[in-house]
Biopython code that builds the backbone (N, CA, C, O; Angstrom):
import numpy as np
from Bio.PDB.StructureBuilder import StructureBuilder

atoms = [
    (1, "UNK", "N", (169.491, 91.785, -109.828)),
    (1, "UNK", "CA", (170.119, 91.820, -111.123)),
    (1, "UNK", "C", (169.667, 90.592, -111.913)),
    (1, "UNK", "O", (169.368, 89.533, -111.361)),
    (2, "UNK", "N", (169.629, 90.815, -113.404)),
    (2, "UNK", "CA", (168.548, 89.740, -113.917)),
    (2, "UNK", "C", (169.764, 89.506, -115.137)),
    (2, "UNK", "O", (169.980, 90.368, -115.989)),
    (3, "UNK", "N", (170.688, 87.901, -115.058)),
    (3, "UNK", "CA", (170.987, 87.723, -115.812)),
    (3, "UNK", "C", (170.506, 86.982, -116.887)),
    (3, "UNK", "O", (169.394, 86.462, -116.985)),
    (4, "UNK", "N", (171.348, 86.973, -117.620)),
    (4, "UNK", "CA", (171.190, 85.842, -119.162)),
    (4, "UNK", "C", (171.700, 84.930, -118.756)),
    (4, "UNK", "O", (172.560, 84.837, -117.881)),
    (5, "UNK", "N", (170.794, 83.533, -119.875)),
    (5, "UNK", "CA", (171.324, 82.493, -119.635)),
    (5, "UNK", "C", (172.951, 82.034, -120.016)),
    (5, "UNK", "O", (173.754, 81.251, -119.508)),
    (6, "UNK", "N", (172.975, 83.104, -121.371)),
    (6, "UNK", "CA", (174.978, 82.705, -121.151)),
    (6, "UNK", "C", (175.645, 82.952, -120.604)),
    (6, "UNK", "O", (176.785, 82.497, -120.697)),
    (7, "UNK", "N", (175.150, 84.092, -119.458)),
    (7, "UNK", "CA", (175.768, 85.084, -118.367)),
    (7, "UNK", "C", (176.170, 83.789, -117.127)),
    (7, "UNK", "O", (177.212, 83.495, -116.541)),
    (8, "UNK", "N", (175.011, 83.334, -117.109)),
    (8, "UNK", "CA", (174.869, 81.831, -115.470)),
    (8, "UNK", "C", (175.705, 81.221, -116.424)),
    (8, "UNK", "O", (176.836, 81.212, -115.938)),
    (9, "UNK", "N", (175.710, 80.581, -117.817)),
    (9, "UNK", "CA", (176.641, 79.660, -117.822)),
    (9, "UNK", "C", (178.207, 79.946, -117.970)),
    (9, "UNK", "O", (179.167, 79.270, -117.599)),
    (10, "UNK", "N", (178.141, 81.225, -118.663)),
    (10, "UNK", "CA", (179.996, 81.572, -118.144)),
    (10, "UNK", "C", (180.340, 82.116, -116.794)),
    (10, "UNK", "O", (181.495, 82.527, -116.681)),
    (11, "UNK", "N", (179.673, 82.187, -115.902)),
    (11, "UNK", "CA", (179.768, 82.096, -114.035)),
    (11, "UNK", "C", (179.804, 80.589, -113.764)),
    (11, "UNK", "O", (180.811, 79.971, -113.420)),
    (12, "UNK", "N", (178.733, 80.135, -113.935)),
    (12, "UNK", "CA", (178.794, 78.157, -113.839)),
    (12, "UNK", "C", (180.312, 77.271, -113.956)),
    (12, "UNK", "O", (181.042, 76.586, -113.239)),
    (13, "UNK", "N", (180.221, 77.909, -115.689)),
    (13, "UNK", "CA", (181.766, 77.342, -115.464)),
    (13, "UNK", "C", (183.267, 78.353, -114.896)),
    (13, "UNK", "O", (184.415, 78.106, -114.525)),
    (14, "UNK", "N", (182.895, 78.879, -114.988)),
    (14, "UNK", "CA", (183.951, 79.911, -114.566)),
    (14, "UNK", "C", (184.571, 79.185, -112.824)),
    (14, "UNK", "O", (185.663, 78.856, -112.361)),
    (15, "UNK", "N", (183.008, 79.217, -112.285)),
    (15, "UNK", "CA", (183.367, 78.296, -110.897)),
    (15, "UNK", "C", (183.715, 76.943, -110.774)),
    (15, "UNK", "O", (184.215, 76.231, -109.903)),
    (16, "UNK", "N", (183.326, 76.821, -111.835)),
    (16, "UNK", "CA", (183.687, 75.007, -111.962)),
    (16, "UNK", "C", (185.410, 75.213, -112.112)),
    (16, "UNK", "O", (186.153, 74.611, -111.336)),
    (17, "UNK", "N", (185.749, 75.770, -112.771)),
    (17, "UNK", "CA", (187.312, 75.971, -112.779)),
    (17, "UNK", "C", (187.887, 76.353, -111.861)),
    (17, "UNK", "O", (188.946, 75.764, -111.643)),
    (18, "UNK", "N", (187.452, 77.616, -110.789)),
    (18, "UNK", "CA", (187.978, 77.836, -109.638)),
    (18, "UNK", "C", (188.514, 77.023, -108.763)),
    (18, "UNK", "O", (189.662, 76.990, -108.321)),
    (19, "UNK", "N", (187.114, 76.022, -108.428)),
    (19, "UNK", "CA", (186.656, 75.019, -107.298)),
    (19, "UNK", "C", (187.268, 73.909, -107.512)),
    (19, "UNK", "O", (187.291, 73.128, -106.561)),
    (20, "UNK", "N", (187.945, 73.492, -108.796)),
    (20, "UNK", "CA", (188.238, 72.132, -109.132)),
    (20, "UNK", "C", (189.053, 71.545, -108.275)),
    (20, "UNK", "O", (188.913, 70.344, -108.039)),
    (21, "UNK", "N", (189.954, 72.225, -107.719)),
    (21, "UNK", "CA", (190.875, 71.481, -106.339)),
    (21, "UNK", "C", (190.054, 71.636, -104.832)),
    (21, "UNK", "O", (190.295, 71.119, -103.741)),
    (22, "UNK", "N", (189.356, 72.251, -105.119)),
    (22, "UNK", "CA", (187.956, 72.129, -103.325)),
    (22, "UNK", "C", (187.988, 70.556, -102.871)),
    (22, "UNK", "O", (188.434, 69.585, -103.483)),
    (23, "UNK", "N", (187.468, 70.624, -101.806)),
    (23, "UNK", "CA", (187.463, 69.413, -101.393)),
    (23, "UNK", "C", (186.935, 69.166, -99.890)),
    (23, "UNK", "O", (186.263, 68.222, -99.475)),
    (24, "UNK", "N", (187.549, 70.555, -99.026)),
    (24, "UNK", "CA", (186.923, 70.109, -97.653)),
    (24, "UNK", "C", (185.939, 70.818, -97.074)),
    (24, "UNK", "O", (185.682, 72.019, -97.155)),
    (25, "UNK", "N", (185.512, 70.106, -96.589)),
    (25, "UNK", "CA", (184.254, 70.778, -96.552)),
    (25, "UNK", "C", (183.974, 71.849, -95.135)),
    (25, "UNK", "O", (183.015, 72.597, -94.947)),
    (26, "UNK", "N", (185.255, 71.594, -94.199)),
    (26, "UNK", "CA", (185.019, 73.245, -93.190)),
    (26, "UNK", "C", (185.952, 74.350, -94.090)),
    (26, "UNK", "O", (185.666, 75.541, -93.962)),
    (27, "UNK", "N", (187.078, 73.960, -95.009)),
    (27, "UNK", "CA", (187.360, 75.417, -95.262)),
    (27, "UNK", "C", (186.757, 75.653, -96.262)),
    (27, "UNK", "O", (186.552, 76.864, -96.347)),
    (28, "UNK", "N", (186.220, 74.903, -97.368)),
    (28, "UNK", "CA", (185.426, 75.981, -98.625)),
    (28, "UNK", "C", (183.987, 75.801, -98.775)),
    (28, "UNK", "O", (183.335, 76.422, -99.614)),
    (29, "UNK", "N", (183.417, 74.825, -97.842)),
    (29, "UNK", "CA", (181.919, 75.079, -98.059)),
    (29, "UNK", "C", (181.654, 76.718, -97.803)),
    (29, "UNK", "O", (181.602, 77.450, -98.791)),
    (30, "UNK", "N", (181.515, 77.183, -96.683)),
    (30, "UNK", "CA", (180.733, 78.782, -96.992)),
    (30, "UNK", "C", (181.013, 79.177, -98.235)),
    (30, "UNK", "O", (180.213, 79.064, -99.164)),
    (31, "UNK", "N", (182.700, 79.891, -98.385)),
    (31, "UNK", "CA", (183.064, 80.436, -99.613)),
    (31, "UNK", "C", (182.470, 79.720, -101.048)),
    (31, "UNK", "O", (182.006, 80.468, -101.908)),
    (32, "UNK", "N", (182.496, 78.529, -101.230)),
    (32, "UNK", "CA", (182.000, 78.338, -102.343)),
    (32, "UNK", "C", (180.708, 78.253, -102.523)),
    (32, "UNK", "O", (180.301, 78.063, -103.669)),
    (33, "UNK", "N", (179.734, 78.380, -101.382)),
    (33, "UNK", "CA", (178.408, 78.409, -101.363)),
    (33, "UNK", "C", (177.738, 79.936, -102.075)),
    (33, "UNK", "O", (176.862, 80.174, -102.906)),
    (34, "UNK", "N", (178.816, 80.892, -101.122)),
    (34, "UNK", "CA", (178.815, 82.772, -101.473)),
    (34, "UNK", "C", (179.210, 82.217, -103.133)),
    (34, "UNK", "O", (178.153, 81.934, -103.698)),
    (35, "UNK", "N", (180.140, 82.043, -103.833)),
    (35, "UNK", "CA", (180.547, 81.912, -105.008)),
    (35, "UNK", "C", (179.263, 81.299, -106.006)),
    (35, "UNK", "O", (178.940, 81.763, -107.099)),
    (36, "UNK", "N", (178.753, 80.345, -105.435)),
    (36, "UNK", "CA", (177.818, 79.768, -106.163)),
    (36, "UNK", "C", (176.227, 79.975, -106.600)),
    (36, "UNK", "O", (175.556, 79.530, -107.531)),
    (37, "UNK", "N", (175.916, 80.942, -105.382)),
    (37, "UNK", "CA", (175.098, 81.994, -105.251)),
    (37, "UNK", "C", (175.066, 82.879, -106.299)),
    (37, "UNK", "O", (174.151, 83.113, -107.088)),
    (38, "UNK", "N", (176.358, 83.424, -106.203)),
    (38, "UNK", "CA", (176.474, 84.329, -107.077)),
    (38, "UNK", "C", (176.247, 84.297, -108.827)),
    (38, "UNK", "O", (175.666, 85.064, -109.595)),
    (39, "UNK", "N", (177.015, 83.003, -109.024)),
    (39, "UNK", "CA", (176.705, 82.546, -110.279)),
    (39, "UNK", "C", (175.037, 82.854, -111.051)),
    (39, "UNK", "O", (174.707, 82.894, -112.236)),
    (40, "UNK", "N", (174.415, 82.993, -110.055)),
    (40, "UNK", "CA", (172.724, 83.272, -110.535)),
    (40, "UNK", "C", (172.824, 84.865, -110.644)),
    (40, "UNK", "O", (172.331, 85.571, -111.524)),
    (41, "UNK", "N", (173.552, 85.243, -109.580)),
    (41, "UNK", "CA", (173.545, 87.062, -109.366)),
    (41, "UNK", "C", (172.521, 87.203, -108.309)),
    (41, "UNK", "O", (171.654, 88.077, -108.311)),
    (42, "UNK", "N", (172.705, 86.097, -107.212)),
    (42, "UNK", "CA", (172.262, 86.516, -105.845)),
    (42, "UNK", "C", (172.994, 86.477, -104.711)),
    (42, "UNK", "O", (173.996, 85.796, -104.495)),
    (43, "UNK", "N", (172.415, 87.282, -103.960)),
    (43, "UNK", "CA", (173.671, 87.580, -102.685)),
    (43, "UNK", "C", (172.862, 86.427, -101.641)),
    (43, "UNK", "O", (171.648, 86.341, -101.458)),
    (44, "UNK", "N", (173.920, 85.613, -101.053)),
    (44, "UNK", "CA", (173.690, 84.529, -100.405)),
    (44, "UNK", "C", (172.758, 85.102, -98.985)),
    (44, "UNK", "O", (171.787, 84.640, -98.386)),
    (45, "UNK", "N", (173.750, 86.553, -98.782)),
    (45, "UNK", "CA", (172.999, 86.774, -97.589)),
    (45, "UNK", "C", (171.871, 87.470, -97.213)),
    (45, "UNK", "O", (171.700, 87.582, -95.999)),
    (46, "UNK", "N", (170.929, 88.042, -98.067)),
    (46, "UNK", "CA", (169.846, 87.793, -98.629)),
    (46, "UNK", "C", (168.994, 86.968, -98.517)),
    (46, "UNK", "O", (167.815, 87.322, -98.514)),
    (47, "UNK", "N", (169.212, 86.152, -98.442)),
    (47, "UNK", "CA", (168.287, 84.811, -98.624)),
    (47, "UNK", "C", (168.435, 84.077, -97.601)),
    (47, "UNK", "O", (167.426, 83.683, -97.016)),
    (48, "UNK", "N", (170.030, 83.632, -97.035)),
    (48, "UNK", "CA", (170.131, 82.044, -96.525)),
    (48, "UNK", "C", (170.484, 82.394, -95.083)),
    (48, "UNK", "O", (170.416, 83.539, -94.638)),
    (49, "UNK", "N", (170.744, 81.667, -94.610)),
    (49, "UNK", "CA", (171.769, 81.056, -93.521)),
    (49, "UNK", "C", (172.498, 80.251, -93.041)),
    (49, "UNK", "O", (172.040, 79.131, -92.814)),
    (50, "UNK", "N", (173.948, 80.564, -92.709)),
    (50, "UNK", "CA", (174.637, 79.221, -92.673)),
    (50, "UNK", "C", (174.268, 78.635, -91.096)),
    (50, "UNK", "O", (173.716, 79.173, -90.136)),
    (51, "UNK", "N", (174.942, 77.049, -91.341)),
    (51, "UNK", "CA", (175.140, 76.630, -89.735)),
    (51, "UNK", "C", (173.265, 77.084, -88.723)),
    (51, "UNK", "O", (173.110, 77.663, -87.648)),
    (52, "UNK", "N", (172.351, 76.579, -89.559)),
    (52, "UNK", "CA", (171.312, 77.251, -88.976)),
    (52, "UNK", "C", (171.196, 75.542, -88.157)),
    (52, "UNK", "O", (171.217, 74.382, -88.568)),
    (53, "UNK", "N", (171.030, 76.441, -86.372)),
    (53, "UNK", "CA", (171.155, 75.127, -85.621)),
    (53, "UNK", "C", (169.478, 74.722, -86.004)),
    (53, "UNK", "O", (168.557, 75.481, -86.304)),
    (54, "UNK", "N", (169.501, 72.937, -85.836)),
    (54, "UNK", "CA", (168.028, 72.222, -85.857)),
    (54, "UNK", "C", (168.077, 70.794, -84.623)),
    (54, "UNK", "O", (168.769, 70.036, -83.944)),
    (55, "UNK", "N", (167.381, 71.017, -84.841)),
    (55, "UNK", "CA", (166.955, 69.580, -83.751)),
    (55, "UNK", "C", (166.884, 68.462, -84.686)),
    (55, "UNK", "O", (166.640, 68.720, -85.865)),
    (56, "UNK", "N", (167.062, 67.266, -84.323)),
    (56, "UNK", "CA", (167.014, 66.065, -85.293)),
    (56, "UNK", "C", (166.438, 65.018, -84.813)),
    (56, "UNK", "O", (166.375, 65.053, -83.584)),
    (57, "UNK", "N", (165.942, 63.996, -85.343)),
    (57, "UNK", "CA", (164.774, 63.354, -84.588)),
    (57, "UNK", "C", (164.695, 62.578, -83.626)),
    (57, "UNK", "O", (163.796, 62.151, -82.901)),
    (58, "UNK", "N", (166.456, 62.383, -83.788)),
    (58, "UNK", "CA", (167.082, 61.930, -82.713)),
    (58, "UNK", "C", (166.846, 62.931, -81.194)),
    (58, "UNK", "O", (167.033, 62.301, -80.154)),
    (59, "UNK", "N", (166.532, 64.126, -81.074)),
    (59, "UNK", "CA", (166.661, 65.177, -80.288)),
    (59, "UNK", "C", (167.741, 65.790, -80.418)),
    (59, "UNK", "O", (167.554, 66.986, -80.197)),
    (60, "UNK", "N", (169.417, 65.421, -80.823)),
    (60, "UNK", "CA", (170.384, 65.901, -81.064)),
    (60, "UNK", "C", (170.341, 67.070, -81.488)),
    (60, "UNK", "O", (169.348, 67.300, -82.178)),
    (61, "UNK", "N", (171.426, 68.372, -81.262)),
    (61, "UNK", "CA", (171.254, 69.213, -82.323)),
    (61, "UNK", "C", (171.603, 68.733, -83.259)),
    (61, "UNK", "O", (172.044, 67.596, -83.095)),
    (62, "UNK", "N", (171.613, 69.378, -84.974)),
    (62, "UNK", "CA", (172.218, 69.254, -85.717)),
    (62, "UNK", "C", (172.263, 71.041, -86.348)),
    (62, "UNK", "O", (171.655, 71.981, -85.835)),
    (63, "UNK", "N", (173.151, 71.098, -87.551)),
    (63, "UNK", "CA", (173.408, 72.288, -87.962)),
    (63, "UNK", "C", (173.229, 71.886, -89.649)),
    (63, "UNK", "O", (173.749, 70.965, -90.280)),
    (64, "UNK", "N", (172.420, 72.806, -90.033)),
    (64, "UNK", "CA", (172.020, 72.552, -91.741)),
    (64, "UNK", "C", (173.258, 73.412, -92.045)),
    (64, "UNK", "O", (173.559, 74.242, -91.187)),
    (65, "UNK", "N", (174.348, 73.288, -93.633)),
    (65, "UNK", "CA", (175.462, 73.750, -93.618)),
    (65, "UNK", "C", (174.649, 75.225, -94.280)),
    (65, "UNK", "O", (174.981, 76.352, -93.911)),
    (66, "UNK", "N", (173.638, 74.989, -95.221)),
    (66, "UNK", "CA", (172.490, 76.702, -95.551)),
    (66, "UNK", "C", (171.366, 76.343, -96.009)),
    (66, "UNK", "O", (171.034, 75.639, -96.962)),
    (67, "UNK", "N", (170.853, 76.868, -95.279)),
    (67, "UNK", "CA", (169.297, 76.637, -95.774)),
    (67, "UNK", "C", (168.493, 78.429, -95.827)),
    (67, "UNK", "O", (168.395, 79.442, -95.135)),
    (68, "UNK", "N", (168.115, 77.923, -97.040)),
    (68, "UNK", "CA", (166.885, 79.332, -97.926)),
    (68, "UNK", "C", (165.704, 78.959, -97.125)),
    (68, "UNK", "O", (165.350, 77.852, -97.531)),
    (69, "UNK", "N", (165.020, 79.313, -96.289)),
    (69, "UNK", "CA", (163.981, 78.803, -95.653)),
    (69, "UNK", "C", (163.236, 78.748, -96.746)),
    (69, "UNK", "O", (163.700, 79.582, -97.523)),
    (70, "UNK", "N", (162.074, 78.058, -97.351)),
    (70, "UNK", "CA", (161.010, 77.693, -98.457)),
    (70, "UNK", "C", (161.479, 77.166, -99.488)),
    (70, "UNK", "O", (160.645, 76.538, -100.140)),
    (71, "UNK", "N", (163.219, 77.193, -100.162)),
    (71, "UNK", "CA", (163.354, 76.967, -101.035)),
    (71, "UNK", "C", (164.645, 76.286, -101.165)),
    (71, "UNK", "O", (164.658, 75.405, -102.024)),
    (72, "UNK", "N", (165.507, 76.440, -100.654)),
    (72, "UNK", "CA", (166.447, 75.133, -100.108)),
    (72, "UNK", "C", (167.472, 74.961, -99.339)),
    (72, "UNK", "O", (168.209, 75.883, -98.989)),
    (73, "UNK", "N", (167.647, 73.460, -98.921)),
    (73, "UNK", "CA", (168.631, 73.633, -97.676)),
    (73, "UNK", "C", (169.804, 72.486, -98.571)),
    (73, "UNK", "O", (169.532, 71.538, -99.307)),
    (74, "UNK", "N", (171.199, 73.058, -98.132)),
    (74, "UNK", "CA", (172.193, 72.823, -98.826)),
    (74, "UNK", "C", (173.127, 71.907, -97.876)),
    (74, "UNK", "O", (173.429, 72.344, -96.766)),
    (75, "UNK", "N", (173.540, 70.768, -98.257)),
    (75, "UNK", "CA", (174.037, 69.978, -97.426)),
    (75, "UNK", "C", (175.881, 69.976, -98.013)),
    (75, "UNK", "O", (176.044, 69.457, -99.117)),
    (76, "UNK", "N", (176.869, 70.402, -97.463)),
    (76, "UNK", "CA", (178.276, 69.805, -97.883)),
    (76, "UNK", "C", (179.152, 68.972, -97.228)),
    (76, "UNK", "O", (179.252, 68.833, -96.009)),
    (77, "UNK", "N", (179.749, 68.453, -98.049)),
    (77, "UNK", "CA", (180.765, 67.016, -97.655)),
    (77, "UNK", "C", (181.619, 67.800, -97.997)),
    (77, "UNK", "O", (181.572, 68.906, -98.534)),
    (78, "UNK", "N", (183.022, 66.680, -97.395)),
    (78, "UNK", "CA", (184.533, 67.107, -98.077)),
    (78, "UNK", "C", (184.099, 65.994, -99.446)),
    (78, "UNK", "O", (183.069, 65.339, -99.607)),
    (79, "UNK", "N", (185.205, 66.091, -100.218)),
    (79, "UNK", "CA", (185.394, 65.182, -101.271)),
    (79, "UNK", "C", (185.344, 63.866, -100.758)),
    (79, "UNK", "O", (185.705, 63.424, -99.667)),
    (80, "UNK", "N", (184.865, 63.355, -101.672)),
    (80, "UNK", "CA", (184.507, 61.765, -101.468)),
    (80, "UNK", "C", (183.694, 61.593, -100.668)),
    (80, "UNK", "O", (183.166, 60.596, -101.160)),
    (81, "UNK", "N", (183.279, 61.741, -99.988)),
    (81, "UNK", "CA", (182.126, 61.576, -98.731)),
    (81, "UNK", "C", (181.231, 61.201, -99.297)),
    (81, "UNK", "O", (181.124, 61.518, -100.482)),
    (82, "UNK", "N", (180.167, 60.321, -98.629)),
    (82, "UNK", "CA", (178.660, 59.546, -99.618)),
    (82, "UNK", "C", (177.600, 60.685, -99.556)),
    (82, "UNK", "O", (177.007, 61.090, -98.555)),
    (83, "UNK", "N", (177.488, 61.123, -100.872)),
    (83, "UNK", "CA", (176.762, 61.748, -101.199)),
    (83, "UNK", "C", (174.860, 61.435, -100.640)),
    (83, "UNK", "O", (173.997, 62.183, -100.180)),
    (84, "UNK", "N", (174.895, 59.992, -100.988)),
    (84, "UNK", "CA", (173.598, 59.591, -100.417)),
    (84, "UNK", "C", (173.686, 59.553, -99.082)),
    (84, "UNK", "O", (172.503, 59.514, -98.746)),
    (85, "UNK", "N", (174.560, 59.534, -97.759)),
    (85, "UNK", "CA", (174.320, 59.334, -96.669)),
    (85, "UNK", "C", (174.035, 61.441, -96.335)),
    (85, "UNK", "O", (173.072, 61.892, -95.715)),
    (86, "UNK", "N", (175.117, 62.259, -96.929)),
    (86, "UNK", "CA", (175.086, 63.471, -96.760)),
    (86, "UNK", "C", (172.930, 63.959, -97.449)),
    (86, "UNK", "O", (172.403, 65.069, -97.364)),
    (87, "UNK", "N", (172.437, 62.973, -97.887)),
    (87, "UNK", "CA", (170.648, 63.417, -98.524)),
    (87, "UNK", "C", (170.136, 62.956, -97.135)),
    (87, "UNK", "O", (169.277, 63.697, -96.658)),
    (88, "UNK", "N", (170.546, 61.714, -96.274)),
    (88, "UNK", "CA", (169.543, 60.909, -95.718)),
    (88, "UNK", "C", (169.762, 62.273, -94.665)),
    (88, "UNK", "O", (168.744, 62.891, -94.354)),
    (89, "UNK", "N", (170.836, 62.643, -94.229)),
    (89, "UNK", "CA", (170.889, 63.624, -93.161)),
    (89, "UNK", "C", (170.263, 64.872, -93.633)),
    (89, "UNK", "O", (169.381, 65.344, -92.916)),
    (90, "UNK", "N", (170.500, 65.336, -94.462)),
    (90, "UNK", "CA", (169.705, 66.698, -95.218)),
    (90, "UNK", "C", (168.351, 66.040, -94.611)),
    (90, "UNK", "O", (167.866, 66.533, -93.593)),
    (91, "UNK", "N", (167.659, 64.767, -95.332)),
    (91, "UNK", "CA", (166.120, 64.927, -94.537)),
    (91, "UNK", "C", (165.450, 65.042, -93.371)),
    (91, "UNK", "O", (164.352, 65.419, -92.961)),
    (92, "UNK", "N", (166.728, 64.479, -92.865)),
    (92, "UNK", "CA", (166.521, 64.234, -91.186)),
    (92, "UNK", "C", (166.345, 65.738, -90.826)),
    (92, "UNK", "O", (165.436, 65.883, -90.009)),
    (93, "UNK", "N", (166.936, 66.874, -91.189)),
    (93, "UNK", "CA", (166.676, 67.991, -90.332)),
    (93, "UNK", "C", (165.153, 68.556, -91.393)),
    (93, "UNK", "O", (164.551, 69.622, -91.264)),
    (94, "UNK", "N", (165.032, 68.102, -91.800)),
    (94, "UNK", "CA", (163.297, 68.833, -92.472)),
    (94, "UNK", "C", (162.484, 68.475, -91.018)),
    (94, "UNK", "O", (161.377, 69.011, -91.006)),
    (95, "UNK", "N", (162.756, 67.764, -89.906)),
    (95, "UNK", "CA", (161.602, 67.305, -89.424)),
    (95, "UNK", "C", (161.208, 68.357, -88.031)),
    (95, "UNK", "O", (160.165, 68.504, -87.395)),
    (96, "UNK", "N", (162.990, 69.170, -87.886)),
    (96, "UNK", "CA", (162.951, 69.709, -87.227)),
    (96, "UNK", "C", (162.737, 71.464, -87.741)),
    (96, "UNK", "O", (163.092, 72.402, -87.028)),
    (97, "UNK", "N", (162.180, 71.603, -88.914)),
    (97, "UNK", "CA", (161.792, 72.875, -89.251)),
    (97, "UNK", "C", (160.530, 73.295, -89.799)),
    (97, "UNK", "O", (160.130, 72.413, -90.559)),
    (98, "UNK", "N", (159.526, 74.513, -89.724)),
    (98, "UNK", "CA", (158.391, 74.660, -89.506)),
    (98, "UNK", "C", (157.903, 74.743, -90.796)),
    (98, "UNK", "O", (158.686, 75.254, -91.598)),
    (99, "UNK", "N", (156.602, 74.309, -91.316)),
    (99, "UNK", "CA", (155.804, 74.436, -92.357)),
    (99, "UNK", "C", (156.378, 75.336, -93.402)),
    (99, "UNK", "O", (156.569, 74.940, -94.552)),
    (100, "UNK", "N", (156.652, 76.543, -93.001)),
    (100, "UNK", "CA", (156.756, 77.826, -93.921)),
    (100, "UNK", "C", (158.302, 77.626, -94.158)),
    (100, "UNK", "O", (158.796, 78.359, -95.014)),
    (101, "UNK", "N", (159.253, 76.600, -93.423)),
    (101, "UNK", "CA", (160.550, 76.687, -93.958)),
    (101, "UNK", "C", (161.204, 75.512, -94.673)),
    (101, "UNK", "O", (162.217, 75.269, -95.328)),
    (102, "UNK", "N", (160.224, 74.968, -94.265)),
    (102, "UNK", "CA", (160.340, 73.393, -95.456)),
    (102, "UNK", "C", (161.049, 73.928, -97.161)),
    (102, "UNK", "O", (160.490, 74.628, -98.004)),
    (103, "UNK", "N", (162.042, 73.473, -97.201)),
    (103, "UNK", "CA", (162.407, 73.991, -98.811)),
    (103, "UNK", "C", (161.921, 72.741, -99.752)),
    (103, "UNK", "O", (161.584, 71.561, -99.657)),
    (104, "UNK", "N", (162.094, 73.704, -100.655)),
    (104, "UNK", "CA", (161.334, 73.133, -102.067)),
    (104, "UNK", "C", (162.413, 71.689, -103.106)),
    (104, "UNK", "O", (162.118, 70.689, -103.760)),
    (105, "UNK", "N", (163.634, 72.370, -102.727)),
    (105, "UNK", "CA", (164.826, 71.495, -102.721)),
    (105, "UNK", "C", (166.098, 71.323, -102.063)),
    (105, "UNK", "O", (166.572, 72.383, -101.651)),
    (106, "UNK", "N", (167.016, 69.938, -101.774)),
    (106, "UNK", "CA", (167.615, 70.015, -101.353)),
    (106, "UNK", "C", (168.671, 69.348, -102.265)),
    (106, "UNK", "O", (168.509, 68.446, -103.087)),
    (107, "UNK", "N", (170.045, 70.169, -101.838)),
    (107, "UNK", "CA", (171.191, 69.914, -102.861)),
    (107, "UNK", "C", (172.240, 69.509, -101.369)),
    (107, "UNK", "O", (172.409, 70.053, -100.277)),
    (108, "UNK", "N", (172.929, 67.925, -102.226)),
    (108, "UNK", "CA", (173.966, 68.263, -101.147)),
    (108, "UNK", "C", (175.160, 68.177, -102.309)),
    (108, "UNK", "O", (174.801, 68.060, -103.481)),
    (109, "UNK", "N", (176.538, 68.233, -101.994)),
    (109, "UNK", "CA", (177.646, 68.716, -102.936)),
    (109, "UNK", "C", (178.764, 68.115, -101.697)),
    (109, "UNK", "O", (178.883, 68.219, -100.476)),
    (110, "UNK", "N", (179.538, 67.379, -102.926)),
    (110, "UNK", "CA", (181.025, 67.562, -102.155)),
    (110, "UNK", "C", (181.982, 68.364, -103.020)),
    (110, "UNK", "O", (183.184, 68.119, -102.910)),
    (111, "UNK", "N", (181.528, 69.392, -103.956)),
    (111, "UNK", "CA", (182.381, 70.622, -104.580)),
    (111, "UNK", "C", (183.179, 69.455, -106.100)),
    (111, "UNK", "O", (183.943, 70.086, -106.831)),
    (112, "UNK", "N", (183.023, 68.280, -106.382)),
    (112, "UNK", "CA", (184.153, 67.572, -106.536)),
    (112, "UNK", "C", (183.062, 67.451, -107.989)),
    (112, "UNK", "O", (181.835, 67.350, -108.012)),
    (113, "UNK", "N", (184.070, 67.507, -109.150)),
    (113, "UNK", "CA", (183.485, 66.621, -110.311)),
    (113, "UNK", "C", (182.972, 65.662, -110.868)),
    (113, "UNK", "O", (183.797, 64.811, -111.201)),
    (114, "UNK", "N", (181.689, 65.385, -111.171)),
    (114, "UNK", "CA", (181.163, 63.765, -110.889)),
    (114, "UNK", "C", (180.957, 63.644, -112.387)),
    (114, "UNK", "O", (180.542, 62.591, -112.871)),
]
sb = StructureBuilder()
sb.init_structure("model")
sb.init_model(0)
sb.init_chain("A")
sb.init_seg("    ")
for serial, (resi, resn, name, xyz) in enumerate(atoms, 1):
    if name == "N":
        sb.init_residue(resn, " ", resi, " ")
    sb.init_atom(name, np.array(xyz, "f"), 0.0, 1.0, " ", f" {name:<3s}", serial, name[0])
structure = sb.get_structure()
């Protein structure tokens, strides 16, 4: 489905109003990820995967919270959480995924108004 651009921006904000009390990040990351997806008029599951386990360079597992293989992996916090420490970990798992799934960008979010 191919929206308009005033179409994404009254979904954009529409979610921005929903989400405004969000905050933690095991009960509304998925749901607001599906929600936010949508805002474009794509179905998350389609594309992504949540909780996709990775190795980290540590050897540890780790779990990306969704990653679009080629095009991006999505990192969430609860509210307040350091946004820059939630990027350094987003990179850390690029090392453990293959050429063709390397995304193009990475977003991390704590759902919260900045």
């Amino acid at each position: 489905m191919v929206l308009s651009w005033n179409e994404i921006k009254d979904r954009a904000f529409r979610l921005s109003k929903e989400w405004a009390d969000a905050g933690n990040e095991r009960a509304d990351a998925q749901a607001f990820l599906i929600e936010f997806f949508n805002v474009f008029g794509i179905s998350r599951k389609k594309v992504s995967s949540f909780e996709h386990r990775i190795k980290r360079l540590n050897e540890s597992d780790g779990y990306i919270d969704l990653l679009w293989k080629g095009s991006i992996l999505i990192e969430m916090k609860s509210k307040g959480k350091n946004l820059d420490r939630a990027f350094e970990q987003a990179k850390e798992y690029l090392h453990g995924l293959n050429d063709h799934e390397l995304p193009k960008y990475i977003l991390v979010s704590d759902c919260s108004k900045r």
